[in-house]
N, C-alpha and C positions, 0 to 999 in steps of 0.2 A: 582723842576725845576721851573724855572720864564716862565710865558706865555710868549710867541713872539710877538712882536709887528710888525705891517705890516712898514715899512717903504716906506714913499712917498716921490718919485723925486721930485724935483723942478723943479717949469713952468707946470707940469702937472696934470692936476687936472680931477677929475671924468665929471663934467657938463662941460667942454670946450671945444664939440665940435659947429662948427659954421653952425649953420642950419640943412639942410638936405645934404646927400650926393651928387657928383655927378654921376650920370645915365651911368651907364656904357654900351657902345655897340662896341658888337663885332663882324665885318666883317669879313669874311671870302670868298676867292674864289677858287671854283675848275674850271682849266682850260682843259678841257678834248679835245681841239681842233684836233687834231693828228690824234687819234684812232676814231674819229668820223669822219672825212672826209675821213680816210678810211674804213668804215664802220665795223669795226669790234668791234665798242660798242654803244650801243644805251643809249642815257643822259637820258630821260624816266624812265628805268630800274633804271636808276643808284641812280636817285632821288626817285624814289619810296623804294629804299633798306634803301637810307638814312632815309627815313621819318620811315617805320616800324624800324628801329633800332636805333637812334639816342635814349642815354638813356637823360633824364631829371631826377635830383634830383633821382636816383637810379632806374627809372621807363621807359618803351621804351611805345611809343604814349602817352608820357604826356608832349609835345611841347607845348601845349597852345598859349599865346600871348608870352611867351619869349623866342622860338627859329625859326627860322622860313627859309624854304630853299626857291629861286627863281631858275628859270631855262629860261635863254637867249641864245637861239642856242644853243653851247656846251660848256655853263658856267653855272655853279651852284654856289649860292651866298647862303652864310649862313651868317643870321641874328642874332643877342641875346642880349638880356637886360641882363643876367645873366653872372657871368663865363664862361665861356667855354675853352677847351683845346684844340690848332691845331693841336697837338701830337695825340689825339683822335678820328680828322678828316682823318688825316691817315693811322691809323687803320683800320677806318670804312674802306676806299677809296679800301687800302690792301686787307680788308675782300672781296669786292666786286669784284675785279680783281680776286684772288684765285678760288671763287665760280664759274664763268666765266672763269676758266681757260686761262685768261689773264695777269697771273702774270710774266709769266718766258717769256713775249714781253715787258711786261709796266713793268715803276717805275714811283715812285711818288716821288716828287722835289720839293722843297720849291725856288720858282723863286725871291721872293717876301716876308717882314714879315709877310703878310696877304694872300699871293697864294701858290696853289701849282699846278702845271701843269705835268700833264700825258706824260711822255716821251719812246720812247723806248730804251731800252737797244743798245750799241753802240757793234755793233759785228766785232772784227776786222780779216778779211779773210786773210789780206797779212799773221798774225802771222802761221796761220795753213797749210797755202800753204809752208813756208817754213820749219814747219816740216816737211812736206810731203814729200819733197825734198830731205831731209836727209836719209832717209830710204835707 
């Protein structure tokens, strides 16, 4: 058998990229306004869950300089020089609501490409009133 030879596209070439990359960062915001004016979740908590668990590069408390969470009233802002997944933030958000037994009141809602805000579930009474009815 003949060796394979690699074959190279045109226009592309190994040394052509142009300097350095650009710096990528990614905002994030959790709106947790709702369930904190009604008091039944404290941002505090909620940012200290994210900080113990938030993995880095396969690893939880190794945020370093490149991921980093703020907390303004009852928004928490997530920062990053690196990748990061919103799908991920969700998770976390979930995990946290579950643990607190907050889940079967809140959802988490993407308002925004960069938000997600803590809403509650819409419960509609007319439906059950008029099964009731029916009996």
């Amino acid at each position: 058998m003949a060796p394979v030879k690699a074959v190279k596209k045109p226009g592309k070439t190994a040394g052509s990229g142009k300097g350095k990359k650009k710096k990528l960062v990614v905002k994030y915001v959790l709106d947790c306004t709702h369930p904190v004016e009604d008091g039944i979740m404290d941002v505090t908590s909620f940012e200290k869950f994210l900080n113990e668990r938030i993995k880095v590069e396969g690893k939880t408390n190794n945020m370093g300089n490149n991921v980093s969470l703020e907390r303004s009233k009852s928004k928490i802002t997530l920062n990053s020089d690196i990748p990061f997944s919103k799908r991920y933030l969700k998770y976390l958000t979930k995990k946290y609501l579950k643990k607190n037994n907050l889940r079967d009141w809140l959802r988490v809602v993407a308002t925004t490409k960069d938000t997600y805000e803590l809403r509650y579930f819409q419960i509609n009474n007319e439906e059950e009133e008029e099964e009731d009815g029916d009996e």
